[in-house]
Residue frames as qw, qx, qy, qz and C-alpha x, y, z in Angstrom:
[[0.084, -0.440, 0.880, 0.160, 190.39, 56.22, 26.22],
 [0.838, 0.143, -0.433, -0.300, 189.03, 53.08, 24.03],
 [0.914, -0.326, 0.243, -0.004, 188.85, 49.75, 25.38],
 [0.813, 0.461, -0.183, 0.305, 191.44, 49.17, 22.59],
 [0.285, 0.651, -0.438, 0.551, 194.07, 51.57, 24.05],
 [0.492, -0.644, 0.446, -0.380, 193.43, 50.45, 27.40],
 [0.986, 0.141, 0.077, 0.035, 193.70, 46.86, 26.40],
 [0.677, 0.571, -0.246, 0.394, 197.44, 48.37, 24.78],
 [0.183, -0.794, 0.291, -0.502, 197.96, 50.05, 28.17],
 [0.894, -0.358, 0.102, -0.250, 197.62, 46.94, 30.04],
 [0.185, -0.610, 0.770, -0.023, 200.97, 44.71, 31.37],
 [0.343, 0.156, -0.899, -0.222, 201.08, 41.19, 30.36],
 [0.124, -0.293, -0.947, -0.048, 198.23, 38.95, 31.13],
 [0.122, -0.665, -0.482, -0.558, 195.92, 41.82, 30.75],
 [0.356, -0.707, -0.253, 0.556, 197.16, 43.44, 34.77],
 [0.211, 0.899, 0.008, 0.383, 197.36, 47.23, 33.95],
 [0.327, 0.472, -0.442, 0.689, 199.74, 49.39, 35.83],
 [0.528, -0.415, 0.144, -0.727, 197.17, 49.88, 38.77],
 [0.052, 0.057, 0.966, -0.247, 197.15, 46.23, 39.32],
 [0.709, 0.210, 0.272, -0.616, 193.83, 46.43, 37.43],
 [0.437, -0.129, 0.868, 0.197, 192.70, 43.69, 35.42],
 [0.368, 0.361, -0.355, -0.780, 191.53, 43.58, 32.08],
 [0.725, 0.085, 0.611, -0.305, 189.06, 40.38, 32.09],
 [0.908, 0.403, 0.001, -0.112, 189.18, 39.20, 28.34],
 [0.386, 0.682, -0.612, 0.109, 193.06, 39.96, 27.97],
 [0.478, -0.426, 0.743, -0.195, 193.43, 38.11, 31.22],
 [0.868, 0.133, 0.477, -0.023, 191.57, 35.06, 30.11],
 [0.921, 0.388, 0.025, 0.015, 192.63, 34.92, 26.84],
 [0.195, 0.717, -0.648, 0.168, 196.41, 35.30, 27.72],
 [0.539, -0.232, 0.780, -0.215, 195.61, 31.63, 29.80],
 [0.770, 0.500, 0.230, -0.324, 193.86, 30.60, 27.02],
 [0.688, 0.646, -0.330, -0.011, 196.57, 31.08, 24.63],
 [0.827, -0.117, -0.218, 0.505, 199.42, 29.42, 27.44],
 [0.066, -0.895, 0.284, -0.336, 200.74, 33.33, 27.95],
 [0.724, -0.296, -0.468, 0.412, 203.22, 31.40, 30.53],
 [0.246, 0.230, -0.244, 0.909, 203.91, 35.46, 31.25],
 [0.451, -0.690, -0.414, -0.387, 200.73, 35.72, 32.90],
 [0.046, 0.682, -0.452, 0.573, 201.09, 37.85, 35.76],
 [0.787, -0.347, 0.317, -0.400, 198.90, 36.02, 38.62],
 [0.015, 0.259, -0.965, 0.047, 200.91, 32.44, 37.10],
 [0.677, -0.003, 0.655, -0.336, 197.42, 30.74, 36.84],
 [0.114, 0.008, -0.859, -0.498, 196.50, 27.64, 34.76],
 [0.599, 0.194, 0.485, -0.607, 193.06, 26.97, 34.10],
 [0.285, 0.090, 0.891, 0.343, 191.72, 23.97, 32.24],
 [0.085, -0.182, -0.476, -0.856, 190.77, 24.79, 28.58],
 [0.158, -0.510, -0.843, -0.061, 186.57, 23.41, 29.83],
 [0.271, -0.769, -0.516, 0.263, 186.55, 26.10, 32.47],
 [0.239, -0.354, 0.258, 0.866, 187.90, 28.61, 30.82],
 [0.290, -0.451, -0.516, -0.668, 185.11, 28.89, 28.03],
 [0.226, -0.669, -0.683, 0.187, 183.03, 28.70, 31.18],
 [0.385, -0.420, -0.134, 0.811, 184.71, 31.71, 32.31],
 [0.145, 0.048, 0.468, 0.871, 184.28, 33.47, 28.96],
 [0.226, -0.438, -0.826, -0.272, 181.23, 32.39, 28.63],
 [0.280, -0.748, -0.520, 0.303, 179.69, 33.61, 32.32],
 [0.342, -0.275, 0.041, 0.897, 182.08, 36.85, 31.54],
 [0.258, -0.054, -0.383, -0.885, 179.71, 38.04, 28.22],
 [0.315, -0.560, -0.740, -0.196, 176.92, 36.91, 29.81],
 [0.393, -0.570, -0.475, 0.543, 177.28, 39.03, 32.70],
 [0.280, -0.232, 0.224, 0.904, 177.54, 41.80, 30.42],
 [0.062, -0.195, -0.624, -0.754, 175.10, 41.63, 28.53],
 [0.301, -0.681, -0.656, 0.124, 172.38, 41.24, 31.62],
 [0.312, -0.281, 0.030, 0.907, 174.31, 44.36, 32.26],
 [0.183, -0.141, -0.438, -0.869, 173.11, 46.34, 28.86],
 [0.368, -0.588, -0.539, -0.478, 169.27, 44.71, 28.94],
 [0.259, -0.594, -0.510, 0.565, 169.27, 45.58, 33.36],
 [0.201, -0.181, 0.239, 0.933, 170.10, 49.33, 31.55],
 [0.246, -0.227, -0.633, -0.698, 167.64, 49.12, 28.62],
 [0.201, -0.489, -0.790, -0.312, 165.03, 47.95, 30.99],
 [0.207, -0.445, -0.280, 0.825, 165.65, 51.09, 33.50],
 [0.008, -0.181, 0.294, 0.939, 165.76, 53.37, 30.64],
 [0.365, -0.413, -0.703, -0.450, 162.07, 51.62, 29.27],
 [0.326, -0.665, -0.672, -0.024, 160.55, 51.69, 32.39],
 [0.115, -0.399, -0.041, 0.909, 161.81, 55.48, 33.31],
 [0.146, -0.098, -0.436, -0.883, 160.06, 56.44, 29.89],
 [0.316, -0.394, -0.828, -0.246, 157.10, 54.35, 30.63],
 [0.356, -0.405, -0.556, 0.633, 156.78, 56.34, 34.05],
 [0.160, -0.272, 0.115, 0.942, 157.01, 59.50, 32.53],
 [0.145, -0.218, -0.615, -0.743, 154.52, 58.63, 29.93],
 [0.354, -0.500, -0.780, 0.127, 151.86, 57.43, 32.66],
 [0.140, -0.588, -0.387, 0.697, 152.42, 60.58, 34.67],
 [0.118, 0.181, -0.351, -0.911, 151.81, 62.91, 31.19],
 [0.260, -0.286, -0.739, -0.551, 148.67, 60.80, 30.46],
 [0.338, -0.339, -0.654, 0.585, 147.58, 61.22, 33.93],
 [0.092, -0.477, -0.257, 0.836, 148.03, 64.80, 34.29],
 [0.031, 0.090, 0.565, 0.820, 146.38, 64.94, 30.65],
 [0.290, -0.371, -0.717, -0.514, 143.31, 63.56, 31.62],
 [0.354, -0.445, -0.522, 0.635, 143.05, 65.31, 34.68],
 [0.005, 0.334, -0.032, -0.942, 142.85, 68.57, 32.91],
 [0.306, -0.245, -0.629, -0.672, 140.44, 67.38, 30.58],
 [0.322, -0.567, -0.756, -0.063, 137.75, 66.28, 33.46],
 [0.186, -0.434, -0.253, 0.845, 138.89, 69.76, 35.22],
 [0.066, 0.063, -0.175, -0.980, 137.76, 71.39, 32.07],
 [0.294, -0.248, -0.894, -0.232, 134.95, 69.31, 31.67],
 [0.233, -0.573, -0.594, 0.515, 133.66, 70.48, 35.23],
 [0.072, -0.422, -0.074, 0.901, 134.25, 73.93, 34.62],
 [0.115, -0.060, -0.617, -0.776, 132.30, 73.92, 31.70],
 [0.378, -0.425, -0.789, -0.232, 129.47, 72.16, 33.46],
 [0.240, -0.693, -0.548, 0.403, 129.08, 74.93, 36.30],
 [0.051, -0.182, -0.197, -0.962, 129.69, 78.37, 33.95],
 [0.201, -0.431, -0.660, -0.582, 126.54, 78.15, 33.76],
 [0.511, -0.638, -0.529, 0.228, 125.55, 78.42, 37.64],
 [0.353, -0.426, -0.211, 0.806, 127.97, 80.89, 38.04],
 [0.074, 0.243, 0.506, 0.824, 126.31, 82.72, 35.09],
 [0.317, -0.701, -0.464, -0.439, 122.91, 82.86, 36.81],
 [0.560, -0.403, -0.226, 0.688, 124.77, 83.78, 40.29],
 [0.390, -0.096, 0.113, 0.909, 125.83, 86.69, 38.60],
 [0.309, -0.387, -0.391, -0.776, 122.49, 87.74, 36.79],
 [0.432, -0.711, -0.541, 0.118, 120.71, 87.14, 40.31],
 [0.410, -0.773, -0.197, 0.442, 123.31, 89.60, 41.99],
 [0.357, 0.402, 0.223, 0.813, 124.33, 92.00, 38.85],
 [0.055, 0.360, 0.212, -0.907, 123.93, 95.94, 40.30],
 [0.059, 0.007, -0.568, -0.821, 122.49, 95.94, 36.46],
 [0.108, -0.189, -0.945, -0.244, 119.54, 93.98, 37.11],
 [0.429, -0.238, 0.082, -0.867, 115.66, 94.92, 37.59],
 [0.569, -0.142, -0.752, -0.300, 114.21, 91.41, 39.09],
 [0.605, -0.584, 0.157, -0.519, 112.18, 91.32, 41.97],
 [0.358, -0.435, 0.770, -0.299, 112.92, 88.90, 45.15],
 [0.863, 0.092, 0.489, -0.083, 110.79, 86.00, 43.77],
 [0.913, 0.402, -0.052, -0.044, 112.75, 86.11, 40.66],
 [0.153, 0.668, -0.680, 0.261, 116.42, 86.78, 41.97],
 [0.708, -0.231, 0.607, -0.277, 115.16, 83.74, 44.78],
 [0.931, 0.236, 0.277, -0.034, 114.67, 81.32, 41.47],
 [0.417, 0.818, -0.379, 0.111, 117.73, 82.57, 40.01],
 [0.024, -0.616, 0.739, -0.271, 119.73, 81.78, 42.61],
 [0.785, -0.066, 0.561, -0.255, 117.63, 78.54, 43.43],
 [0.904, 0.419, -0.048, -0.066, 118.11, 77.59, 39.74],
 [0.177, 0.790, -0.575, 0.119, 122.02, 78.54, 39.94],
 [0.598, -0.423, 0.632, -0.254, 122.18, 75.51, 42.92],
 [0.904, 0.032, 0.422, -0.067, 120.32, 72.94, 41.41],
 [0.830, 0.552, -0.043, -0.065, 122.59, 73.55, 38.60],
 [0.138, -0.728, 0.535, -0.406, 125.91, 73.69, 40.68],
 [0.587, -0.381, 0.662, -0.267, 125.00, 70.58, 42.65],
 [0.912, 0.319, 0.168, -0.195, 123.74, 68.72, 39.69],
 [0.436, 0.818, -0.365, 0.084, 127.43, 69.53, 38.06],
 [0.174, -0.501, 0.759, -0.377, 129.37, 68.12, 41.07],
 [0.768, -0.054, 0.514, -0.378, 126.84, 65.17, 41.28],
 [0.778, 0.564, -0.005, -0.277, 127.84, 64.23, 37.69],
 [0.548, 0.414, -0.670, 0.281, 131.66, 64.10, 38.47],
 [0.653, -0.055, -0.730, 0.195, 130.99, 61.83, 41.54],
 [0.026, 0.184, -0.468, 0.864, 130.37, 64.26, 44.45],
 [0.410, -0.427, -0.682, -0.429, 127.70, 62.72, 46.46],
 [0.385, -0.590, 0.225, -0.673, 125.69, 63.91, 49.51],
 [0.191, -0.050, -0.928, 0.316, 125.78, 61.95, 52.69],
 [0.634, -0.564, -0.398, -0.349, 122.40, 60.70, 54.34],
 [0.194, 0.183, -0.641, 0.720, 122.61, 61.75, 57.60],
 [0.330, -0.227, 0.239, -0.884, 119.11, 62.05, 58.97],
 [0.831, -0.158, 0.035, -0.532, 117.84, 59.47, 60.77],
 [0.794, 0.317, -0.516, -0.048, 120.67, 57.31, 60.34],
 [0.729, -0.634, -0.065, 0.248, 122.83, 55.66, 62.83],
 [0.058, -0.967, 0.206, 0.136, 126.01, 57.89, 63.74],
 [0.900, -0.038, -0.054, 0.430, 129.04, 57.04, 61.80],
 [0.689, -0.558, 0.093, 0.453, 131.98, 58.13, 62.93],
 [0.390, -0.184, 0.431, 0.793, 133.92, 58.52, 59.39],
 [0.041, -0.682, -0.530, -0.502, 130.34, 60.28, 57.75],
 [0.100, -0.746, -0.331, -0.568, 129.78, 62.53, 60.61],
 [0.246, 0.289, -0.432, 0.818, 130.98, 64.92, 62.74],
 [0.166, -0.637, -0.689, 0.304, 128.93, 65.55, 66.39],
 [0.288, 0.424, -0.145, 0.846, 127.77, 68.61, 67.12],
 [0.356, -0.340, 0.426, -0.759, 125.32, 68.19, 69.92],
 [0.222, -0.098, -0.969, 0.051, 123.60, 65.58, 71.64],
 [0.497, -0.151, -0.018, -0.854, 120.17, 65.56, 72.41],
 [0.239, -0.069, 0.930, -0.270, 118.77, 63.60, 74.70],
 [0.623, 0.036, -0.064, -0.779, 115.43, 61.56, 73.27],
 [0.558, -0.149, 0.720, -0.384, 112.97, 58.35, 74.14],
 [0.746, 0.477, 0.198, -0.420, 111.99, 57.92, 70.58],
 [0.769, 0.585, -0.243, -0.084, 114.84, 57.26, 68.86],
 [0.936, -0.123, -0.145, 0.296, 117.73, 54.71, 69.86],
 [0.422, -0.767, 0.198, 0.441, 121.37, 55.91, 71.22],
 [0.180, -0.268, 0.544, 0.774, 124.15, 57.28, 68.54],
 [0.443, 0.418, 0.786, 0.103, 121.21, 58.37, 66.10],
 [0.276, -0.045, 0.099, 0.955, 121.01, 60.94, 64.09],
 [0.101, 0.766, 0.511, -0.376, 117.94, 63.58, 65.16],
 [0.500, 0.859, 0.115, 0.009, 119.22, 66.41, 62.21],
 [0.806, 0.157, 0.218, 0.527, 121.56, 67.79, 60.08],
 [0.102, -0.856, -0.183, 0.472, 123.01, 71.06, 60.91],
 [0.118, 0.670, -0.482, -0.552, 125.66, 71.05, 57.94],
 [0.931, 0.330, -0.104, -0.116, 125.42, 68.84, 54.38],
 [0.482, -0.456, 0.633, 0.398, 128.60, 66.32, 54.50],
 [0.769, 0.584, -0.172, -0.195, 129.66, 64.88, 50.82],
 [0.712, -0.409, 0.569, 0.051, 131.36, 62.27, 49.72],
 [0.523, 0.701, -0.182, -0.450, 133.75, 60.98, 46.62],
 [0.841, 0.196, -0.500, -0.074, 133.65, 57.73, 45.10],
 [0.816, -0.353, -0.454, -0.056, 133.18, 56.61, 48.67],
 [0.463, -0.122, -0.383, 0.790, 135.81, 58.79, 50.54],
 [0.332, -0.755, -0.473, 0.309, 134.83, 61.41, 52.88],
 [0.286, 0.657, 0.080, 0.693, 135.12, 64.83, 51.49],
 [0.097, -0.260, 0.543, -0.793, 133.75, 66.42, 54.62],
 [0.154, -0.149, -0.915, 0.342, 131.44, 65.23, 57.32],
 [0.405, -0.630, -0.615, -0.246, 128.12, 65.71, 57.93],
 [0.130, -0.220, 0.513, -0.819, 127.60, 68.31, 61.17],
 [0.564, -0.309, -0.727, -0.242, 124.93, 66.17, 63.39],
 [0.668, -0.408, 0.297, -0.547, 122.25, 66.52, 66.43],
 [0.459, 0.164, -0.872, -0.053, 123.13, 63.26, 67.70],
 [0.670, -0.480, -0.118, -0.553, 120.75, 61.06, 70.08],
 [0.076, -0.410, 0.692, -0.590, 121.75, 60.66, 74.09],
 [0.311, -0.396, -0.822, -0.267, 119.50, 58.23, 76.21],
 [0.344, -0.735, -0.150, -0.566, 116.80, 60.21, 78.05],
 [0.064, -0.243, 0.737, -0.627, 117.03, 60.39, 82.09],
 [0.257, -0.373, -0.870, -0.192, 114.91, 57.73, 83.13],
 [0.327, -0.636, -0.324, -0.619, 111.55, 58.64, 84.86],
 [0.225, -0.050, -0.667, 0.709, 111.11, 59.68, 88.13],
 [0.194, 0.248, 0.421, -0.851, 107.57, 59.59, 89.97],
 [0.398, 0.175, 0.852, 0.291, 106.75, 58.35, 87.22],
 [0.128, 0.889, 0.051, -0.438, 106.65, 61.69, 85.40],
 [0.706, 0.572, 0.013, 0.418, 108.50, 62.13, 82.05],
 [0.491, -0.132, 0.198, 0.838, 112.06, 63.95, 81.79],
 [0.356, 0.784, 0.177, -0.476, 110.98, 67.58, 80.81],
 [0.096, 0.663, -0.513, -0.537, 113.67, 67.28, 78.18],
 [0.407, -0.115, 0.869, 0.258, 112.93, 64.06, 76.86],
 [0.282, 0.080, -0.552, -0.781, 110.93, 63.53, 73.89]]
């Protein structure tokens, strides 16, 4: 149904049958004096444009509230497509930048191959540096862990070890490499961490201390 035919549908002063109201017919059936108006109200001519007035305004915020959903739904959409665009490009980007590792990987451990242990060892030693160097290029960085003090969100305990040389919570070695990306914690460092010694007695060292 058109606004028109509902507009035709509608009982004097713009009440429908439902006892709905039709908001311009209403007003402008006060407007014109309608004295059949249904509610019986007068309103003076001043506030009656107001009325009108606040009536197509309220509409129209209406339409642009709409329009600016419908813009900023597209705008979403577009963000998440450039996103996921340029995501695949730095994915391929990687992959492109370790073929190559996995390439000597393979010639180190090919059934095919005739290369003795010192050259399958540089194979596979070149394969790393060229593997880590790939990952180091899209932001994957090793954590210093030796010698440092012990943090908490860098590294993970795995034993303590008591010694006299080096201060409490320190790190004495590194049993696994941690790595980090653009400054978050990929994984953690595994760490010998340092205990303080048992003091002396007899004035004899701790066999275990350092």
């Amino acid at each position: 149904m058109t606004n028109n035919d509902q507009k035709n549908n509608n009982g004097p002063g713009g009440v429908g049958k439902d006892n709905t109201i039709d908001v311009d017919t209403f007003l402008h059936s006060i407007a014109s004096g309608d004295e059949d108006n249904s509610l019986g109200l007068v309103v003076p001519h001043d506030k009656l444009l107001q009325l009108l007035q606040e009536a197509h305004s309220a509409e129209h915020y209406k339409d642009l509230a709409m329009r600016i959903q419908a813009d900023f739904e597209n705008f979403r959409k577009r963000t998440e497509r450039d996103a996921e665009e340029e995501r695949d490009v730095r994915l391929k980007s990687l992959f492109e930048k370790i073929l190559p590792a996995l390439e000597a990987f393979h010639l180190a451990f090919g059934h095919d191959n005739d290369w003795s242990e010192a050259e399958t060892l540089n194979g596979v030693k070149m394969a790393f540096e060229q593997l880590t160097g790939a990952l180091k290029e899209f932001g994957l960085k090793k954590i210093e862990a030796e010698g440092k003090k012990f943090d908490p969100s860098l590294h993970e305990v795995a034993e303590t070890e008591a010694s006299r040389k080096k201060p409490p919570n320190t790190v004495l070695r590194e049993l696994r490499p941690g790595f980090t990306f653009k400054g978050m914690s990929v994984r953690p460092s595994q760490v010998v961490v340092s205990v303080p010694a048992a003091k002396k007695k007899n004035g004899k060292k701790n066999k275990d201390g350092d």
